[in-house]
N, C-alpha and C positions, 0 to 999 in steps of 0.2 A: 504493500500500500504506500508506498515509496512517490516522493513529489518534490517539484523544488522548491517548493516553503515548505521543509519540514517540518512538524511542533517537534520542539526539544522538549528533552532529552532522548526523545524518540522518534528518528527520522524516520519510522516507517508509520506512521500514522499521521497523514499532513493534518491541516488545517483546515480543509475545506471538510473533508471526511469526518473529522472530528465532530467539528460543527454539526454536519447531518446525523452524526448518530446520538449526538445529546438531543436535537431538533426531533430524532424521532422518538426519543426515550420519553421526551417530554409529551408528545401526543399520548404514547401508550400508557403512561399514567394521567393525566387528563380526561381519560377516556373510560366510563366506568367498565367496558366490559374488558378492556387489557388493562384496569388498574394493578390488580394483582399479581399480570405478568411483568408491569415495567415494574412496580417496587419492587420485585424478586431480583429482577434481572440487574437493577439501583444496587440494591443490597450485595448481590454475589459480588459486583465490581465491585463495590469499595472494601469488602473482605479481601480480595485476592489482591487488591492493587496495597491494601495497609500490612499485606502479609509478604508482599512483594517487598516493600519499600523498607523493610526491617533489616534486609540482606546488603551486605555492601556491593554484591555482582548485581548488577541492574540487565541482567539478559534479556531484552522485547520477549524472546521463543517464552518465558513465566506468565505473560499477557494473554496468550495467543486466547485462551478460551475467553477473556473480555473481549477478544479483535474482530472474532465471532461472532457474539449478541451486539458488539457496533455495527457490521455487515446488514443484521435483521434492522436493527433499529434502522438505520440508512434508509435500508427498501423502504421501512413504517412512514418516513417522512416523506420520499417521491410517490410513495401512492396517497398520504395526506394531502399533498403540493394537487395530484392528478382529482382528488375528489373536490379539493377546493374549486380548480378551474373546471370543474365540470369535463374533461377530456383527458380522460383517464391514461389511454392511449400518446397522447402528444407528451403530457407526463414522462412516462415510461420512455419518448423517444431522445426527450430533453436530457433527462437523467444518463443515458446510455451517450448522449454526444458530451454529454458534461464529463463523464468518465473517460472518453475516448480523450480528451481535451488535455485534462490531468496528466492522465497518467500513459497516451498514447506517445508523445517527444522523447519519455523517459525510457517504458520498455524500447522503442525505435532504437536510442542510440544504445540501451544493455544489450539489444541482441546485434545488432551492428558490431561492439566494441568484441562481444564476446565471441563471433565471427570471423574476426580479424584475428585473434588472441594466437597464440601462438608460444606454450611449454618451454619454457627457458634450457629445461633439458633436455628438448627436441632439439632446442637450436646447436645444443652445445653438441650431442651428437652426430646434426647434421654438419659442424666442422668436422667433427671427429672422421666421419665417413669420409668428404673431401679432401683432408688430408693427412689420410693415413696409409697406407699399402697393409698389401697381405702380410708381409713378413712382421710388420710392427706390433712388438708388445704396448698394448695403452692398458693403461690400471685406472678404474675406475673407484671411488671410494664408495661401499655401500651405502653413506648416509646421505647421498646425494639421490639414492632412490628412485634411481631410473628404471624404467621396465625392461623385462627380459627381451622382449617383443624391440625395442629401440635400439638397446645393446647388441642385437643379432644382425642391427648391420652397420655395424663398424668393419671392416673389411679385416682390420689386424685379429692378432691374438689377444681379446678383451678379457680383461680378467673384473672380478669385482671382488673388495675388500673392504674391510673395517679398517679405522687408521693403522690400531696396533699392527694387524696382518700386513697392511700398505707399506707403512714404514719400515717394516725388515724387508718387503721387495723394493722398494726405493735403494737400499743399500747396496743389497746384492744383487738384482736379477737389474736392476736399471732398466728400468721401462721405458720408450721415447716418450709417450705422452702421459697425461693423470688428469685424470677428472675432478676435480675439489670443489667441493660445499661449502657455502660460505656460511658457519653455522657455530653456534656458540653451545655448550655445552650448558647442564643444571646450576653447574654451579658457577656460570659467568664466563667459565675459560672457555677462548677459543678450538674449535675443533680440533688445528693441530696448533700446540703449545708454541708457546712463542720461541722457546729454545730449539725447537726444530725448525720451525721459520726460516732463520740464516743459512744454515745449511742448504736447507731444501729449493731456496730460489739464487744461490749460489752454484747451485748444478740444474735448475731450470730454469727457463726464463716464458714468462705469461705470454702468450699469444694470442688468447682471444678470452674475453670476459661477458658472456649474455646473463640479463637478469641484471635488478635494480637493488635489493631487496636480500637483508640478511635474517636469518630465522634461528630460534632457538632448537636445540634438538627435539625439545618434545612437543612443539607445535608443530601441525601439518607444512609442509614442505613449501605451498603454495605454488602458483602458476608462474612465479617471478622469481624464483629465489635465486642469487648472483653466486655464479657458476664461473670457475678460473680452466680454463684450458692451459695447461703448463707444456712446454715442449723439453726436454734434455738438450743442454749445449755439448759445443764439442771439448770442451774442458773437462 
């Protein structure tokens, strides 16, 4: 339910929406034959919204079943609006371009943007494909969590690892390329330690970086997360 005048603290429930479903709450108690469903429906809100606001995580997804009876309430006000003017129908067709209005710009450009979008760790792969050969070992680090399906076409001999495991074939087996996550650990440290750091871009050197966007390890991965393509010098 997403709009560009969000009401805060809750950009998915704008302002205009808001409006229509107090506007129809209000009919449905006004009204004696849904008085007793809009106070119920009065009441559940402000239990779950005063049970809600107790928690310091303010998640919308704890609302969702007031977002619900606002949905109802909504309809109760455009068909109030459609019995007032007598054209129940024109109502009904007002409300659906008022909605198209809203919130048609917004989904437009989310399915557009999401269209275009493009897996930072597709990209980083699709280097990896271009420039890699058959013969080239590339190490890719498990918590960078690319799919099996992606990794199967890298052309080289792809391996996937955890740091620990990474770091003794950094050492020994020197790999041409490596896949690194840009990703911070529980407890703050970066993924690889900083003491490894010097070493390791002292016998690499970055080549290509896709993704914006650095993630803790135990947060999902996300569609952006900044990905280092390291290559091996000849040093």
């Amino acid at each position: 339910m997403e709009w560009d005048l969000p009401a805060q603290p809750y950009a998915e429930m704008g302002y205009a929406f808001t409006v229509l479903a107090l506007a129809g709450l209000a009919v449905l108690i006004a009204r004696r034959p849904s008085r007793r469903f809009g106070i119920g429906c009065a009441l559940f809100a402000a239990a779950l919204i005063c049970l809600h606001a107790a928690y310091a995580f303010q998640a919308f997804r704890n609302l969702l079943p007031v977002a619900a009876l606002a949905c109802v309430t909504a309809g109760v006000a455009v068909a109030a609006a459609g019995e007032r003017l007598g054209r129940p129908r024109l109502a009904a067709l007002i409300g659906a371009a008022f909605l198209l209005l809203l919130f048609g710009p917004a989904a437009r450009d989310y399915a557009l943007d999401r269209s275009r979008l493009v897996d930072s760790r597709r990209q980083a792969v699709d280097w990896l494909a271009a420039n890699s050969q058959a013969g080239d070992f590339v190490l890719i680090l498990d918590e960078a969590a690319v799919a099996d399906s992606e990794i199967a076409r890298v052309p080289g001999r792809a391996r996937v690892a955890p740091w620990e495991d990474a770091r003794r074939a950094l050492w020994l087996r020197k790999p041409r390329l490596v896949l690194v996550p840009d990703l911070v650990r529980r407890d703050g440290r970066h993924l690889i330690p900083e003491a490894d750091r010097g070493w390791l871009l002292d016998r690499y050197a970055v080549r290509a970086v896709v993704g914006s966007e650095g993630r803790t390890i135990r947060h999902w991965r996300g569609n952006n997360l900044r990905l280092f393509v390291l290559e091996r010098t000849p040093n």
